[in-house]
Structures are given as C-alpha cells and as structure tokens.
C-alpha positions as a Markdown table, in Angstrom:
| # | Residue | x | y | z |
|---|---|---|---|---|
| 1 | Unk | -47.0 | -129.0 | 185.7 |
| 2 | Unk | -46.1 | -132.7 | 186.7 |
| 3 | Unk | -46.7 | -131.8 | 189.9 |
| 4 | Unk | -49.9 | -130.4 | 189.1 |
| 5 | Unk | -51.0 | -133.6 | 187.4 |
| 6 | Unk | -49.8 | -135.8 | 190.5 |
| 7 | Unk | -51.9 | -133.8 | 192.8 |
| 8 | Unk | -54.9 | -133.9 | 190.5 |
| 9 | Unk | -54.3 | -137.9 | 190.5 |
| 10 | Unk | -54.4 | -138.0 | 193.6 |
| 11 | Unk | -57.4 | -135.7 | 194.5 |
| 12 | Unk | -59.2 | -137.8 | 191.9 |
| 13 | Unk | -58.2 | -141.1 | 193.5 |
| 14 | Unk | -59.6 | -139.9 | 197.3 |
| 15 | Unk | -62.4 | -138.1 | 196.3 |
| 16 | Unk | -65.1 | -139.8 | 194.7 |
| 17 | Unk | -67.5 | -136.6 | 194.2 |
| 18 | Unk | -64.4 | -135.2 | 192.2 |
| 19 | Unk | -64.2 | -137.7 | 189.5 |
| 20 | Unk | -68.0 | -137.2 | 189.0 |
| 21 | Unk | -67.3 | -133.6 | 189.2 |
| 22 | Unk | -64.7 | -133.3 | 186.4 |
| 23 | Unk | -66.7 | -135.9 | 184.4 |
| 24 | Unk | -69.5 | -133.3 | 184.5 |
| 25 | Unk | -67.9 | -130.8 | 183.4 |
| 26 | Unk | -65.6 | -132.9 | 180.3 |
| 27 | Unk | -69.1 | -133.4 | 178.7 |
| 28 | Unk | -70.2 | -129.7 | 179.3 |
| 29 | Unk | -66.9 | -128.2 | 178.2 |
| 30 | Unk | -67.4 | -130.8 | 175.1 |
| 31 | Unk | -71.0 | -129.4 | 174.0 |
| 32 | Unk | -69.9 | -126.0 | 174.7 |
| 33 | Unk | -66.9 | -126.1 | 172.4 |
| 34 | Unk | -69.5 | -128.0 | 170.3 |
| 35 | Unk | -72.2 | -125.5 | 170.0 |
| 36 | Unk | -69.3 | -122.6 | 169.0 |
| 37 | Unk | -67.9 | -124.5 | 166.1 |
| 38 | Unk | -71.6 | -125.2 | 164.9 |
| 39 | Unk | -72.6 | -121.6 | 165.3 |
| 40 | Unk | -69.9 | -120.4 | 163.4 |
| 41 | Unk | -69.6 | -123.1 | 160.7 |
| 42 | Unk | -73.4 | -122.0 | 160.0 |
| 43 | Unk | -73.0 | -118.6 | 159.8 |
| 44 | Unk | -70.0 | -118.6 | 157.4 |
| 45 | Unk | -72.4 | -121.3 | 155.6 |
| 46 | Unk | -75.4 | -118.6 | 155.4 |
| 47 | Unk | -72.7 | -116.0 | 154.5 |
| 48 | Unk | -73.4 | -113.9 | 157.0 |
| 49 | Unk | -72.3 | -110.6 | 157.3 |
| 50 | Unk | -69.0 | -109.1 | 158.7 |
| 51 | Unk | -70.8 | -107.6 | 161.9 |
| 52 | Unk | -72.9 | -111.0 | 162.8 |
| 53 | Unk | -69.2 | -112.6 | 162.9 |
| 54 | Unk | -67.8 | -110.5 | 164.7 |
| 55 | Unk | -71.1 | -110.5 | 167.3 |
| 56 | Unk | -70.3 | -114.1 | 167.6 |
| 57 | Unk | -66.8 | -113.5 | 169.2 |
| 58 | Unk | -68.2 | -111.0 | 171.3 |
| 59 | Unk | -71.0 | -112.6 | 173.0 |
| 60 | Unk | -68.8 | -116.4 | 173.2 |
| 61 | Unk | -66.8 | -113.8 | 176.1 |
| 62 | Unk | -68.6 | -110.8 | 177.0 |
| 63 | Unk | -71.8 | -112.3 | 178.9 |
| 64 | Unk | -69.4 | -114.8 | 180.7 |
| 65 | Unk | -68.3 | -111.3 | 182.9 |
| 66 | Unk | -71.8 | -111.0 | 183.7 |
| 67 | Unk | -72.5 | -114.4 | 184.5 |
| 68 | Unk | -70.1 | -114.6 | 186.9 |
| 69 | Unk | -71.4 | -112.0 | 189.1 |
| 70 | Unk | -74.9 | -113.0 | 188.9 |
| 71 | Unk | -73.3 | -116.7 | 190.0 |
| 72 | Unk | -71.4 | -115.1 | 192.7 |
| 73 | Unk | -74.9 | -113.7 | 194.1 |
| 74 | Unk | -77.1 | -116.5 | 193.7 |
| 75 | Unk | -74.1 | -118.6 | 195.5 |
| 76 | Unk | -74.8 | -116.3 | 198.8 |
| 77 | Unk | -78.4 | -117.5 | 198.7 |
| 78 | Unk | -78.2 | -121.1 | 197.5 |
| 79 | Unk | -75.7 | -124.0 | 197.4 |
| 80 | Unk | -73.0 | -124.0 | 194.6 |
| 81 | Unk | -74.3 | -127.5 | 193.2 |
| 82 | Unk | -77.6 | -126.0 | 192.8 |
| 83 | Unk | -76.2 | -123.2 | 190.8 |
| 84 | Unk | -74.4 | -125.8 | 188.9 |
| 85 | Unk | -77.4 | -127.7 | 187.8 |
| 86 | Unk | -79.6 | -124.8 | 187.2 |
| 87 | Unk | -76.8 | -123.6 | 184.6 |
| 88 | Unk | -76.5 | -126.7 | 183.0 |
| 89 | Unk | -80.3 | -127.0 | 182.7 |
| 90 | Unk | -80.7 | -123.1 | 181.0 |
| 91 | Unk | -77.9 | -124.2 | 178.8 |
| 92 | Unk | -79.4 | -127.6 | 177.6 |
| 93 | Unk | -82.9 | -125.7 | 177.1 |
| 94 | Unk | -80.9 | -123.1 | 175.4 |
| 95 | Unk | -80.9 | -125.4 | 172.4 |
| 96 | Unk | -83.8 | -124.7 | 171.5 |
| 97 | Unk | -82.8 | -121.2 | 170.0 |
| 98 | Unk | -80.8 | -123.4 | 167.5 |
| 99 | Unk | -83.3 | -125.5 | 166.9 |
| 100 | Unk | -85.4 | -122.8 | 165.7 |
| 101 | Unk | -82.6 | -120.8 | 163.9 |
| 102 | Unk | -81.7 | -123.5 | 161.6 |
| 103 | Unk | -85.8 | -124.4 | 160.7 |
| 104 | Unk | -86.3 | -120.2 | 160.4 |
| 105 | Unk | -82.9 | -119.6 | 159.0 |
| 106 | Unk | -82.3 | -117.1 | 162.1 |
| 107 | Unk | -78.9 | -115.6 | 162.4 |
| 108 | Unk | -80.1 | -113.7 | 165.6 |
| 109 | Unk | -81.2 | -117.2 | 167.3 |
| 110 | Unk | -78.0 | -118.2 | 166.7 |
| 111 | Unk | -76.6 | -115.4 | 168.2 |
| 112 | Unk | -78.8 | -115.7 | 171.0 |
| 113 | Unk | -77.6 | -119.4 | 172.4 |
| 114 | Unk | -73.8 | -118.1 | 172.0 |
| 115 | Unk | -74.5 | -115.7 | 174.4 |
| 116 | Unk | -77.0 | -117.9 | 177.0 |
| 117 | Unk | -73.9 | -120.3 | 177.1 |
| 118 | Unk | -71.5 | -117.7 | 177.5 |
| 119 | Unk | -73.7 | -116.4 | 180.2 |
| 120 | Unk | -74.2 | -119.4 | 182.2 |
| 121 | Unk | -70.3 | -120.6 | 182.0 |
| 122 | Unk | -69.9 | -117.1 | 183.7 |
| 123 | Unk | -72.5 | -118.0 | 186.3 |
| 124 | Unk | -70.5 | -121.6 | 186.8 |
| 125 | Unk | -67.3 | -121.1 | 187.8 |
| 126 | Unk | -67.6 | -119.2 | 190.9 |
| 127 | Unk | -70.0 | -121.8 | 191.9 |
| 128 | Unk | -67.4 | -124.3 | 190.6 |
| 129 | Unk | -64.5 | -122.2 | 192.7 |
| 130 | Unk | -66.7 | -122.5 | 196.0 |
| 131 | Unk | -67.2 | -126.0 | 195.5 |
| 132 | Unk | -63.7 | -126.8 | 195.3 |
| 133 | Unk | -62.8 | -124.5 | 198.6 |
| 134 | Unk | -65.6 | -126.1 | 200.5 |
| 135 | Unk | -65.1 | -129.8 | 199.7 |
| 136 | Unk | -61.1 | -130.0 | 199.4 |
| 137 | Unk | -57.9 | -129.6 | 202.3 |
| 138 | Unk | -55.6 | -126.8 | 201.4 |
| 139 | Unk | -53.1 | -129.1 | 200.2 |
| 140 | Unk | -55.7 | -130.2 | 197.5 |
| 141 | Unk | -56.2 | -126.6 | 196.2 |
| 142 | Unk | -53.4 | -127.2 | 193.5 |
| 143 | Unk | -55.9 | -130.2 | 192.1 |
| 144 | Unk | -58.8 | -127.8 | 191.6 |
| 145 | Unk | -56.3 | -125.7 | 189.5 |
| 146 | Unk | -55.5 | -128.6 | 187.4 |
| 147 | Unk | -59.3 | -129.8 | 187.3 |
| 148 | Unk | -60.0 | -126.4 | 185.6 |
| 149 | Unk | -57.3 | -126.1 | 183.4 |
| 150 | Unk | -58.2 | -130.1 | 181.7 |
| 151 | Unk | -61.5 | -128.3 | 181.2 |
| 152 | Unk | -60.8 | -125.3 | 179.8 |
| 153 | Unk | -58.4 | -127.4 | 177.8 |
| 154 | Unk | -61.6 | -130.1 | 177.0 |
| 155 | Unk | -63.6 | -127.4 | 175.5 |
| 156 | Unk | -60.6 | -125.6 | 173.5 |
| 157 | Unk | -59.2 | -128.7 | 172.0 |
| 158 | Unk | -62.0 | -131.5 | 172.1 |
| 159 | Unk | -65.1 | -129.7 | 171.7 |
| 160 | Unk | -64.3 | -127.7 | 169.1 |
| 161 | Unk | -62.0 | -130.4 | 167.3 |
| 162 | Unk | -64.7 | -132.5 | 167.6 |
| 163 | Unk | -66.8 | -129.8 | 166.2 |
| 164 | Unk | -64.2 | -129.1 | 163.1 |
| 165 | Unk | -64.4 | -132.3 | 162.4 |
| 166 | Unk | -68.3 | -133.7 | 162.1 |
| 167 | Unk | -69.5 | -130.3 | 161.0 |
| 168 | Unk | -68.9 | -131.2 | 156.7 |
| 169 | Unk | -69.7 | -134.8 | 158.0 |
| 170 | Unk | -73.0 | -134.9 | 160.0 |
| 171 | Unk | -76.2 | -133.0 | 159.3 |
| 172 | Unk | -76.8 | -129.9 | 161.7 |
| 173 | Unk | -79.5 | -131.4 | 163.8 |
| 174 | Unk | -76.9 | -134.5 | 164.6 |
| 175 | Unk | -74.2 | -131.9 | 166.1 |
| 176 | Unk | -77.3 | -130.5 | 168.0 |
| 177 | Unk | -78.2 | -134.1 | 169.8 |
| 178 | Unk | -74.7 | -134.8 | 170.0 |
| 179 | Unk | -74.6 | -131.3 | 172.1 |
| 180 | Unk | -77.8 | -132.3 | 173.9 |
| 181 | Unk | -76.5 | -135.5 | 175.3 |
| 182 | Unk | -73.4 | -133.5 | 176.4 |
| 183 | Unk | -75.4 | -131.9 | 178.6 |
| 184 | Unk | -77.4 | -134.6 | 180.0 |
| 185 | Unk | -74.5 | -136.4 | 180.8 |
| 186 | Unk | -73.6 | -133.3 | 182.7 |
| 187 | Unk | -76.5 | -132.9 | 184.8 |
| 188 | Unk | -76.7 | -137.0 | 185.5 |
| 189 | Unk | -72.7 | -136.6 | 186.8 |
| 190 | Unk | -73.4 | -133.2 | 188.9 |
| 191 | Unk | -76.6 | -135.1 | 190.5 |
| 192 | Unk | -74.1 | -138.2 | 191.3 |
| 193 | Unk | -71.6 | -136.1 | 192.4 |
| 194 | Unk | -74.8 | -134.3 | 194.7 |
| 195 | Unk | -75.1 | -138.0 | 196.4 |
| 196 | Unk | -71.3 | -138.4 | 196.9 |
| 197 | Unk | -71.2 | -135.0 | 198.8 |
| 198 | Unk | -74.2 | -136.6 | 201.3 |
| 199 | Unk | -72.3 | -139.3 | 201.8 |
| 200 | Unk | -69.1 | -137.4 | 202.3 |
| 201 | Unk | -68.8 | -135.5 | 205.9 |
| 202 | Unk | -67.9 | -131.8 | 205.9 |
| 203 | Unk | -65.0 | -131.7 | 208.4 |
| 204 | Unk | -65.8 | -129.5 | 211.2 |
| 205 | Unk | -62.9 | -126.7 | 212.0 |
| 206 | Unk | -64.3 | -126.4 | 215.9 |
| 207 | Unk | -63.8 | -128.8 | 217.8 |
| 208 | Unk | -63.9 | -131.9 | 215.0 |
| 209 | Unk | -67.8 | -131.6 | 215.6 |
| 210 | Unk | -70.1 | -131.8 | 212.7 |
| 211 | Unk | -71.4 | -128.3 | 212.0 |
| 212 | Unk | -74.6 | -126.8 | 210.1 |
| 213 | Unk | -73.5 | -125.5 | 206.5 |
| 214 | Unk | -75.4 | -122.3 | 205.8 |
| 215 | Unk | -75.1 | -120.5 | 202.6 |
| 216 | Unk | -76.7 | -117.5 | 203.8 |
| 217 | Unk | -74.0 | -116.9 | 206.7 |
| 218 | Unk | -70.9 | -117.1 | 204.6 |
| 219 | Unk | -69.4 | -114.1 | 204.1 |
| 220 | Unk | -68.4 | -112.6 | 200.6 |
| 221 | Unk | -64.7 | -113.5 | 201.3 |
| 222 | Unk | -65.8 | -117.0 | 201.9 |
C-alpha cells in the first residue's frame, strides 16, 4: 500500500491534469456520498416504509451496472472527458428531483435522484479507466489504482460523514447547495483538467511522431 501511495505522489507531482483530475472527482465523490446520507436521513424522517428503504439500497448499486455499459458505448463514439462532464452535468441537474421531493413531500423523487447518480457513476468510471490508460506510462498504472481507491474512499468516509454529521445540524435545502457546489467544483476541475490535456502531448508509439487520436478507431479492447 506504501508503495501505492508513493506512486500516486509521484503521478500527482508530474502530471498536472491528474491533480485536477482527482480534485474533480474528491468533490464529486463528496456530493455523492452527500446526496445518500440526505436521502436516507429523509426517508427514515418521513417514516417511510420498509420497501422504499430497501429501494434505496437497491438503486444506490443497481443502475451503476447499467451505467457502465452505456459509458463504455458512448466512450467508442466520443472522448472520455466528454463523458465525464456530461455525467457530472445530469447529476448536478439531477437535483432538482430533490428539490421537488422535499417541497411535494415525494418519496419517489427521492428515489429517483439515487438512482440518476448511481446511473451516471456507472457511466464514469469506464470513461475514468480510459482516461487513465490513455494519458499515463505503464509504470503509472499502479497511481490510477490508488487515484480510485482515495475516491471511493472520499465518498465512503467523507461524504457521507460529512453527511451524518450536518444532517440534524443544517436545514435540508443547505445539504442540497452544499451538494450543488460539489458538483460545480467538479465540472470547473474536469474542464481545467480538459486544458492541461491540450497542453500535454500524447506520445506517439510509431516512430515518436505525433499521431491523430480517434475515438471511433479504437477498438473495444482499447
């Protein structure tokens, strides 16, 4: 695991995109782990029933299958940044189905966002994974591995601590701009981290010549 972490530092110290990259995804991981704890702080606040729990566990997992193979098809068509910032966009307009479950007292609105987010974290990561193959040397793999896990980590332990801790605090619609600005920090990082890939050259494998990068001509493999 050390070694892990000294890779990662060092990844992060080369690579300027990266550090914008991981930034991007600490505030989305944040807001995600957010969004469950308010979700399921409200329901059990409404009372809800046994079933609409339950739901909730299902569809924070189940859509996230999905979305990652509608993200792996929509990689084959555009580039993996774009993918990025189109999920992060859904997701940050996704709160509006919160907005309008706490002012209509909707438990299915509720429902709903859990499983947009869940759905567009699916479409991310194999965005996220193509990203990382394309822009990093094979000795840098190990970073992206470490990348993922401090946020997976981000959303287990500071989003949703974060979460347990302001719910009882802060009013509702506080949590909500709090998870709002989570994602706008994530879509101003991924379009930083779009400028540092411009300036960054893609190495060439033939011949040390720049070469054309087309999305439509790599293969499924790739």
């Amino acid at each position: 695991m050390n070694n892990l972490l000294f890779v990662l530092a060092q990844a992060l110290r080369r690579h300027r995109w990266l550090c914008l990259f991981g930034c991007a995804y600490l505030f989305s991981s944040l807001g995600n782990g957010l969004t469950q704890t308010l979700i399921l702080g409200q329901l059990l606040r409404w009372h809800a029933s046994p079933f609409a729990l339950t739901l909730t566990g299902i569809l924070a997992t189940l859509p996230g299958f999905f979305g990652s193979l509608l993200g792996e098809k929509l990689c084959r068509h555009i580039s993996p940044l774009s993918v990025l910032l189109l999920s992060e966009l859904i997701g940050f307009t996704g709160l509006l189905l919160p907005l309008y479950g706490l002012q209509a007292h909707s438990i299915p609105a509720l429902l709903a966002l859990q499983a947009v987010e869940a759905l567009m974290t699916g479409v991310s990561w194999p965005a996220m994974s193509l990203v990382f193959k394309l822009r990093l040397a094979a000795d840098e793999l190990p970073a992206a591995t470490g990348l993922e896990t401090v946020i997976f980590a981000s959303q287990v332990l500071l989003g949703t601590g974060l979460g347990f801790v302001l719910f009882q605090q802060v009013p509702t619609l506080s949590l909500l701009v709090i998870d709002a600005a989570s994602f706008m920090g994530s879509l101003l990082m991924l379009m930083l981290a779009g400028r540092a890939f411009t300036a960054q050259a893609i190495p060439s494998s033939i011949e040390g010549k720049p070469e054309t990068l087309r999305w439509r001509m790599l293969t499924t493999q790739q």
